[in-house]
N, CA, C and O atoms as a printed pandas DataFrame, in Angstrom:
     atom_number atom_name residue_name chain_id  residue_number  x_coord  y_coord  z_coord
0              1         N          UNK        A               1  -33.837   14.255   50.383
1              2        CA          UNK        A               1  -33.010   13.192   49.886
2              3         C          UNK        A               1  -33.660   12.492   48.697
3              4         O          UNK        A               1  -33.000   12.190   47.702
4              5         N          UNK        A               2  -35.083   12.215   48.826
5              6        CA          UNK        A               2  -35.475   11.618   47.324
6              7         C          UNK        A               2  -35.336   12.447   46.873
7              8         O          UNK        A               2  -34.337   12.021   46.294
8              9         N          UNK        A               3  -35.446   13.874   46.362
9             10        CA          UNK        A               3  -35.137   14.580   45.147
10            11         C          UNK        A               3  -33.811   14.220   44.307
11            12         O          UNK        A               3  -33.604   14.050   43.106
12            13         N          UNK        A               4  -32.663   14.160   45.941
13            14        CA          UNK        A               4  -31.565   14.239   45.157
14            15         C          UNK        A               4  -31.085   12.922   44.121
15            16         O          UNK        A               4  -30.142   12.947   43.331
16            17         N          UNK        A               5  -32.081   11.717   44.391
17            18        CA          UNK        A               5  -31.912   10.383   43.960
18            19         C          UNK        A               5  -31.838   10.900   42.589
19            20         O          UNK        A               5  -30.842   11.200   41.931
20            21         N          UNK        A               6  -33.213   10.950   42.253
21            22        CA          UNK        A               6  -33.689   11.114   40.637
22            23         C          UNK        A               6  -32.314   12.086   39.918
23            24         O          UNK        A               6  -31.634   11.516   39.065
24            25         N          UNK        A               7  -32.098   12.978   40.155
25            26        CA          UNK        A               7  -30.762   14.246   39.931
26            27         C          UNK        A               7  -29.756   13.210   39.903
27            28         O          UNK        A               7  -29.441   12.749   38.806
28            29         N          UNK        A               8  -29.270   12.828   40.836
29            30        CA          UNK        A               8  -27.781   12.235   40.862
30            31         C          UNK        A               8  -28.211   11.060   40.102
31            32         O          UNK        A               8  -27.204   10.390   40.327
32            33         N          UNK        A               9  -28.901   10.335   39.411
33            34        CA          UNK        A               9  -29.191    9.308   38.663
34            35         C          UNK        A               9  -29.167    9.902   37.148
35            36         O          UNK        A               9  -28.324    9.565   36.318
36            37         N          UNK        A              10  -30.164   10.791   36.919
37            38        CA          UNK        A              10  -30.037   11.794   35.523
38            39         C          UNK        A              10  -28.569   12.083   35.095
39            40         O          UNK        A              10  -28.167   11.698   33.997
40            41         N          UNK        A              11  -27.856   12.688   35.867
41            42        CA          UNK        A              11  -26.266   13.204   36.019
42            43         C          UNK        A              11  -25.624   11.864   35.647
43            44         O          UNK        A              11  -25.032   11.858   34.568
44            45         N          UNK        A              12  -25.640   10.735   36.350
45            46        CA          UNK        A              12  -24.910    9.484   36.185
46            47         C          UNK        A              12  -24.992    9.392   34.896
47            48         O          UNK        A              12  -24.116    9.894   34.193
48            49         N          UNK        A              13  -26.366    8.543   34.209
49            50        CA          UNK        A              13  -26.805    8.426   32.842
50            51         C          UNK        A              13  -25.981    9.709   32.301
51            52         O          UNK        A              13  -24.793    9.616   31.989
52            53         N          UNK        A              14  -26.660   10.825   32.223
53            54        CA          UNK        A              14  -25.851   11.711   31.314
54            55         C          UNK        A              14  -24.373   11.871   30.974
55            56         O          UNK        A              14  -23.814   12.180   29.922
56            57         N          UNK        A              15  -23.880   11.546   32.271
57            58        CA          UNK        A              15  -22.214   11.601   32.493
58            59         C          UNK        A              15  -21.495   10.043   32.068
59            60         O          UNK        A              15  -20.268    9.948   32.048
60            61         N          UNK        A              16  -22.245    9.033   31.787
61            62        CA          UNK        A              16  -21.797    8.102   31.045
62            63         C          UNK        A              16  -22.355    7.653   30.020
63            64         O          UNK        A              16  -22.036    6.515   29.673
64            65         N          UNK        A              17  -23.364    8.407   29.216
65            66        CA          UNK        A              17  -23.482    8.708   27.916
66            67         C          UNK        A              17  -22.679    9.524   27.111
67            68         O          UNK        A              17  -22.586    9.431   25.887
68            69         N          UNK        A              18  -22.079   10.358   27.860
69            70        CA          UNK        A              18  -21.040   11.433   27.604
70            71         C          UNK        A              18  -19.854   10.632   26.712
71            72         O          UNK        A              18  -19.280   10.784   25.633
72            73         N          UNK        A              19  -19.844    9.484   28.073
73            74        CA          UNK        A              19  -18.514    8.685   28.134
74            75         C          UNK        A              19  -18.646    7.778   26.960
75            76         O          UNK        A              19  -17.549    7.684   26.409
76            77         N          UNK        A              20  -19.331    7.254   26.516
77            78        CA          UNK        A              20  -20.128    6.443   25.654
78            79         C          UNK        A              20  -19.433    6.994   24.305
79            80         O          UNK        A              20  -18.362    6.599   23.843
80            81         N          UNK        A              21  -20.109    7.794   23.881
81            82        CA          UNK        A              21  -20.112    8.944   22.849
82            83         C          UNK        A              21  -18.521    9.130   22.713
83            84         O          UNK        A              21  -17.950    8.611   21.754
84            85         N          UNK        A              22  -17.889    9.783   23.556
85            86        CA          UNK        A              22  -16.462   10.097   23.372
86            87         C          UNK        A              22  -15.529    8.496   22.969
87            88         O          UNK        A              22  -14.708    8.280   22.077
88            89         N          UNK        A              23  -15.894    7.896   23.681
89            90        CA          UNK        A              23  -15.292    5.969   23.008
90            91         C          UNK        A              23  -15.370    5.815   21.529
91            92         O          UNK        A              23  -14.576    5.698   20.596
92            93         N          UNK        A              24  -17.008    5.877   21.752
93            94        CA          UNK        A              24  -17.439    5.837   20.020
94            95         C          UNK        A              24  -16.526    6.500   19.255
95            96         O          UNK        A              24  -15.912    6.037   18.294
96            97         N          UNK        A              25  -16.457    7.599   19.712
97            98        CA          UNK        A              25  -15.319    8.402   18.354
98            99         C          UNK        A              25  -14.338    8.143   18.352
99           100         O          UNK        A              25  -13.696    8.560   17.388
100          101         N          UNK        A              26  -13.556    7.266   19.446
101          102        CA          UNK        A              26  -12.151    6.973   19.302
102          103         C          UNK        A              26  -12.150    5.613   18.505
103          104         O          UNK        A              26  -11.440    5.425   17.517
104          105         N          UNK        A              27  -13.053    4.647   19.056
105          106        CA          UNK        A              27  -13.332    3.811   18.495
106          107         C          UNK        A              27  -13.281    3.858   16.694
107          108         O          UNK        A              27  -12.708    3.097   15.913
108          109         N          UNK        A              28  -13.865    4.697   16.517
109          110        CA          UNK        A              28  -14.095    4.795   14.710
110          111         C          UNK        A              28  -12.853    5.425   14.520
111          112         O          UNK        A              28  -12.316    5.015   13.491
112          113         N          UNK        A              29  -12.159    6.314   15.158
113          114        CA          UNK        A              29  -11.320    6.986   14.590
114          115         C          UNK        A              29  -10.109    6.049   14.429
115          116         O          UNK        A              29   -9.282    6.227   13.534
116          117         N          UNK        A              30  -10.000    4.704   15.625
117          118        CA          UNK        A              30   -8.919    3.467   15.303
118          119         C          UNK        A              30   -9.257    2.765   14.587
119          120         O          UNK        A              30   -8.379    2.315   13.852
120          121         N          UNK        A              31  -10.993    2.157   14.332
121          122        CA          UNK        A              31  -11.271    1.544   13.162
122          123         C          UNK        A              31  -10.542    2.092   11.917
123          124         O          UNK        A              31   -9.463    1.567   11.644
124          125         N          UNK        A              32  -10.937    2.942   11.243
125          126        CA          UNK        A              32  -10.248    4.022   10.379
126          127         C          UNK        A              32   -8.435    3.967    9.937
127          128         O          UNK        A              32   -7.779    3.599    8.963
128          129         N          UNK        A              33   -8.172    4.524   11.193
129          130        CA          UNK        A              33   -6.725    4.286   11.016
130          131         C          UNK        A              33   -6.128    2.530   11.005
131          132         O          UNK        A              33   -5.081    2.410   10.370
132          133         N          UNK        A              34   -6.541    1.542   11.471
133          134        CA          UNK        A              34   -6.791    0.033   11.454
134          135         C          UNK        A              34   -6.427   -0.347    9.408
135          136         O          UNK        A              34   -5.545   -0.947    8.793
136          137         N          UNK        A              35   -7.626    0.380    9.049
137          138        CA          UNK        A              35   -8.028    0.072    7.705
138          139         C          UNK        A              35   -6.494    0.793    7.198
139          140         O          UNK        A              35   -5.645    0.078    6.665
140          141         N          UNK        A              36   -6.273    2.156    7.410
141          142        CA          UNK        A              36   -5.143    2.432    6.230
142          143         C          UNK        A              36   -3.858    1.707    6.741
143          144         O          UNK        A              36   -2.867    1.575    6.023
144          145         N          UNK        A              37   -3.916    1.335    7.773
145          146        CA          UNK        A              37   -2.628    0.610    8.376
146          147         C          UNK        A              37   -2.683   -0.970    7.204
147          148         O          UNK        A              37   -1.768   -1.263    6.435
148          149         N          UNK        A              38   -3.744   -1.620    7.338
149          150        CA          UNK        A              38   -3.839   -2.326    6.266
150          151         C          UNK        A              38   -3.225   -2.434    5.040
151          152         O          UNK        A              38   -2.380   -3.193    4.568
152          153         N          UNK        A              39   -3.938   -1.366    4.586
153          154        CA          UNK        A              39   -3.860   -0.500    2.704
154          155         C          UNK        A              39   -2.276   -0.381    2.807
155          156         O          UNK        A              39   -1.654   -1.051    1.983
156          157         N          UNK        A              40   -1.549    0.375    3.699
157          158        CA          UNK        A              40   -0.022    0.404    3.362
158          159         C          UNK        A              40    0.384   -0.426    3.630
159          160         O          UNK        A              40    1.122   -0.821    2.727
160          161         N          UNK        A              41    0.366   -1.377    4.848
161          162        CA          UNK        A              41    1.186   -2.734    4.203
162          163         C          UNK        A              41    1.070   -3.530    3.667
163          164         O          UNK        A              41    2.033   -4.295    3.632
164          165         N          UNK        A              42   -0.295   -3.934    2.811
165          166        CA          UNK        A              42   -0.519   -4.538    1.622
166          167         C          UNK        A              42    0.084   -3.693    0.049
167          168         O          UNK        A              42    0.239   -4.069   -1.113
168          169         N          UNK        A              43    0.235   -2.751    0.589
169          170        CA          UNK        A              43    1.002   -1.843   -0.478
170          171         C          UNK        A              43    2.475   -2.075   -0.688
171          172         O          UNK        A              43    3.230   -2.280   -1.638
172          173         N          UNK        A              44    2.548   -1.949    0.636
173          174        CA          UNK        A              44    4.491   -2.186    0.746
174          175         C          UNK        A              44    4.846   -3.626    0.601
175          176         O          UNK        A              44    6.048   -3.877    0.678
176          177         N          UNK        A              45    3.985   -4.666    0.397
177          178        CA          UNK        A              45    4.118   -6.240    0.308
178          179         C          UNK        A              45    3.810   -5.998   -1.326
179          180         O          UNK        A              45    4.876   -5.680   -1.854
180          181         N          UNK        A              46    3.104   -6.024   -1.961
181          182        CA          UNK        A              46    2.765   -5.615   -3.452
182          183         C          UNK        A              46    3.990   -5.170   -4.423
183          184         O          UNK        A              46    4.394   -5.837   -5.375
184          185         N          UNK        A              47    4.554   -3.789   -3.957
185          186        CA          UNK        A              47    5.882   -2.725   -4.391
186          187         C          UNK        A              47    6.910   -4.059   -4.329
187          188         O          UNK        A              47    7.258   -4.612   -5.372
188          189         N          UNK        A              48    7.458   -4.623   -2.717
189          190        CA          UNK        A              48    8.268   -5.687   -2.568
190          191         C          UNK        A              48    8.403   -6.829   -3.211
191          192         O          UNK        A              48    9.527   -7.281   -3.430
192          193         N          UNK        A              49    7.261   -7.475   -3.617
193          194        CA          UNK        A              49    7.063   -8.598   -4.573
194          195         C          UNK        A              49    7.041   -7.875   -6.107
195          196         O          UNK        A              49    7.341   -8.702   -6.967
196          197         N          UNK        A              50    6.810   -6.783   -6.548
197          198        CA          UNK        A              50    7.368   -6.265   -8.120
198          199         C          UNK        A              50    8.346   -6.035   -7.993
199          200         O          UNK        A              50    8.994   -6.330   -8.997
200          201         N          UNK        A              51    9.039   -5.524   -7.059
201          202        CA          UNK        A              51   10.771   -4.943   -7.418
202          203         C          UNK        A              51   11.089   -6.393   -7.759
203          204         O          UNK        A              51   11.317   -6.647   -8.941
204          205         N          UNK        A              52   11.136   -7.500   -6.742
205          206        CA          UNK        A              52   11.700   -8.468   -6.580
206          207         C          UNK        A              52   11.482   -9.445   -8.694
207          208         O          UNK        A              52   12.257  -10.001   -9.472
208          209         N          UNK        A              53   10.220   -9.153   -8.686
209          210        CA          UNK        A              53    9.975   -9.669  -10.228
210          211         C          UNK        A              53   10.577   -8.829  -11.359
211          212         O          UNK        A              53   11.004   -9.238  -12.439
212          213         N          UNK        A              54   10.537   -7.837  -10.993
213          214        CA          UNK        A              54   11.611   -6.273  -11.832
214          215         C          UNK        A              54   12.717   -6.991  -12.447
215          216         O          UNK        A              54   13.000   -7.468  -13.546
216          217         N          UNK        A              55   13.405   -6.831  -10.876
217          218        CA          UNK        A              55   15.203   -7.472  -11.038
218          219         C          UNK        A              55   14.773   -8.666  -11.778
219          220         O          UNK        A              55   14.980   -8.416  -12.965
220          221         N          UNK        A              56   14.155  -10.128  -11.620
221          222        CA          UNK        A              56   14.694  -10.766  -12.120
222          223         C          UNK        A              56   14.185  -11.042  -13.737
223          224         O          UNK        A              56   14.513  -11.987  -14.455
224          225         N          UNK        A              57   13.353  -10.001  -14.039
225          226        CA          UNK        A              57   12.517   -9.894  -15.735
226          227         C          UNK        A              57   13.793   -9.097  -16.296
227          228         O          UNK        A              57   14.320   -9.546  -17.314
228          229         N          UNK        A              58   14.453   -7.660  -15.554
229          230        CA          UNK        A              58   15.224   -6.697  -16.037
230          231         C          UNK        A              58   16.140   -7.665  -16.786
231          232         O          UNK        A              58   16.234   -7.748  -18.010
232          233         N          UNK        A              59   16.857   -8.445  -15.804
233          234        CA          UNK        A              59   18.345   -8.465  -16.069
234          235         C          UNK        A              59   17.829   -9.563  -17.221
235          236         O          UNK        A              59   17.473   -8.717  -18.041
236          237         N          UNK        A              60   17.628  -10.424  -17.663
237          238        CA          UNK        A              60   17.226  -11.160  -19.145
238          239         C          UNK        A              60   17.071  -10.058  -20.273
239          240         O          UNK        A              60   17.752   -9.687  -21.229
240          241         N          UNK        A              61   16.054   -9.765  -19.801
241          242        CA          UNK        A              61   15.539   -8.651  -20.837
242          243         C          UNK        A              61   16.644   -7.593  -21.147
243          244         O          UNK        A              61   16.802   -7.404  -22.353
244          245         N          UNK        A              62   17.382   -6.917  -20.376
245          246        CA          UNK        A              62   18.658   -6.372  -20.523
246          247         C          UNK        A              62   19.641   -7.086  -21.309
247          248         O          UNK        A              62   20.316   -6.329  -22.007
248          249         N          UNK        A              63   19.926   -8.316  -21.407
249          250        CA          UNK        A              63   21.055   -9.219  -22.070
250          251         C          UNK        A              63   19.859   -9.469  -23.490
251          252         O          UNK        A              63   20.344   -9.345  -24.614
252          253         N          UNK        A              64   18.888   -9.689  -23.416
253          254        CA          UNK        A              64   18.137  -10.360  -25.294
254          255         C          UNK        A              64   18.639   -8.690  -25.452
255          256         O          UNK        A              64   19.676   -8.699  -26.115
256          257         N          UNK        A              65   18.337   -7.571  -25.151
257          258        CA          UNK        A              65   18.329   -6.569  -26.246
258          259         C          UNK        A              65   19.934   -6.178  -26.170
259          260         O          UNK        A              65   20.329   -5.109  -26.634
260          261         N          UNK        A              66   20.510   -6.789  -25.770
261          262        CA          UNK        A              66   22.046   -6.372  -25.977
262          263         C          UNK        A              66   22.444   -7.424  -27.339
263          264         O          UNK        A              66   23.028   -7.140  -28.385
264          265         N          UNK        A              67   21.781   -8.959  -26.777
265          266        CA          UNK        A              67   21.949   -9.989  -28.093
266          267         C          UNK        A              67   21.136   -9.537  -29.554
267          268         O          UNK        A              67   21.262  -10.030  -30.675
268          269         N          UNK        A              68   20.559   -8.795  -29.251
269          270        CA          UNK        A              68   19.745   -8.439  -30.651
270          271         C          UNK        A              68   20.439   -7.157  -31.385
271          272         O          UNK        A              68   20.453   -7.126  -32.615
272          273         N          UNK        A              69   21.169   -5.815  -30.413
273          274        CA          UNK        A              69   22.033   -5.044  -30.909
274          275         C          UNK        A              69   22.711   -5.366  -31.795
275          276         O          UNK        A              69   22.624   -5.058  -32.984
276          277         N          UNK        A              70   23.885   -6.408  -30.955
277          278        CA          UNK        A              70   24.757   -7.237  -31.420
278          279         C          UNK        A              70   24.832   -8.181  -32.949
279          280         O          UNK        A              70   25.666   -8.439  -33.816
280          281         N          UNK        A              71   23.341   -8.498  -32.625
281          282        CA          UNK        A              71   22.999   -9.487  -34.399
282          283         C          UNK        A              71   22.598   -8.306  -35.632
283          284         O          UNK        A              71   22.745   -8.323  -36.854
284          285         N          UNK        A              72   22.121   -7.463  -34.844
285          286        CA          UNK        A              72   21.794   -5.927  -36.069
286          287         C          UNK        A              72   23.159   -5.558  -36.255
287          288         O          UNK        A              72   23.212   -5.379  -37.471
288          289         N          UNK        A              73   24.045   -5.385  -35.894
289          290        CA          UNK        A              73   25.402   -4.788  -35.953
290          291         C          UNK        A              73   26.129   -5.962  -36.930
291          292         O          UNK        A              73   26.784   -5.538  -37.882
292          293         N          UNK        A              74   26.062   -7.014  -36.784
293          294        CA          UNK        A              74   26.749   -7.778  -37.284
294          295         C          UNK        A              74   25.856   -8.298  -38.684
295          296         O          UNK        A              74   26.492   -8.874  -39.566
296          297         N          UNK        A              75   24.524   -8.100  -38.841
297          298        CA          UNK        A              75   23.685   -8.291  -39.380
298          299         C          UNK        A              75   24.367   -7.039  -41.069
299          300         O          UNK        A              75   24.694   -7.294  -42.228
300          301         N          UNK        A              76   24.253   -5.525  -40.081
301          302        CA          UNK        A              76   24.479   -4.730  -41.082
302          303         C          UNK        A              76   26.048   -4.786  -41.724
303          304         O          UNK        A              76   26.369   -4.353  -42.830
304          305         N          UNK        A              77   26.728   -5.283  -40.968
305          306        CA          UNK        A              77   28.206   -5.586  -41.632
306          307         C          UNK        A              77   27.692   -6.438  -42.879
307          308         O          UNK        A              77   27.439   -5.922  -43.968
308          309         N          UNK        A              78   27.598   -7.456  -42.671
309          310        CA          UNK        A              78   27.840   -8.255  -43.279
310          311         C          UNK        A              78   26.993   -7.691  -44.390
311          312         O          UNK        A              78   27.744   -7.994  -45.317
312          313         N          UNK        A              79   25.921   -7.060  -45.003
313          314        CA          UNK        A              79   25.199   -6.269  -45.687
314          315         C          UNK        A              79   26.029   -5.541  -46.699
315          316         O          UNK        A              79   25.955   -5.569  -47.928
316          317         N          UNK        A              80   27.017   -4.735  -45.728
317          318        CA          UNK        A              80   27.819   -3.823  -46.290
318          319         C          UNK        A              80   28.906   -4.634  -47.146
319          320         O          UNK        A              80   29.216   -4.230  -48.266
320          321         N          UNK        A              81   29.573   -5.981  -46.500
321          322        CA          UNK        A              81   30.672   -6.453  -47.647
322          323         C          UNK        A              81   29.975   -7.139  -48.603
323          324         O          UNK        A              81   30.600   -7.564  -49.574
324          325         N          UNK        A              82   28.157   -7.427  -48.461
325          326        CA          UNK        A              82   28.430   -7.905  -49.790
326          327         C          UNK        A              82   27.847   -6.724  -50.962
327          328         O          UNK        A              82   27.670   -6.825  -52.176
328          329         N          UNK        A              83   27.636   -5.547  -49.976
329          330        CA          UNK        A              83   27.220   -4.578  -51.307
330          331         C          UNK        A              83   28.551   -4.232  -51.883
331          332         O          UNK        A              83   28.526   -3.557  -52.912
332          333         N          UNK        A              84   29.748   -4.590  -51.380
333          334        CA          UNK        A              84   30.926   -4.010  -52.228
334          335         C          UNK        A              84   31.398   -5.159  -53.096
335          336         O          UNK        A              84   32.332   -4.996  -53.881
């Protein structure tokens, strides 16, 4: 029976160092995935707040270069009646 102490104690330790070890790697492997879970929704908050500044820079900026067409067009008319 003392033999078997020391053995079934070695086995224990070994068999929950085992256990140890296998955590660890899950552990890092959720750390890990933790971090890119991060990275994309600071990504998808980033994308969401530019579209949102997009639309409202586009649509101005869409109407000055329609108002500036408009003054070149009318700009070159008026060019033309007084070259005649």
């Amino acid at each position: 029976m003392a033999d078997s102490g020391p053995a079934e104690l070695i086995t224990a330790v070994k068999e929950s160092l085992e256990r140890e070890i296998r955590n660890a790697r899950f552990d890092a492997g959720g750390i890990r995935l933790d971090c890119h879970a991060v990275l994309w929704q600071t990504g998808s908050r980033w994308n969401s707040r530019r579209d949102v500044w997009a639309e409202k820079i586009d649509s101005p900026l869409e109407t000055k270069g329609r108002e500036i067409a408009e003054l070149r067009e009318r700009i070159a008319k008026l060019e033309k009646q007084r070259g005649q």
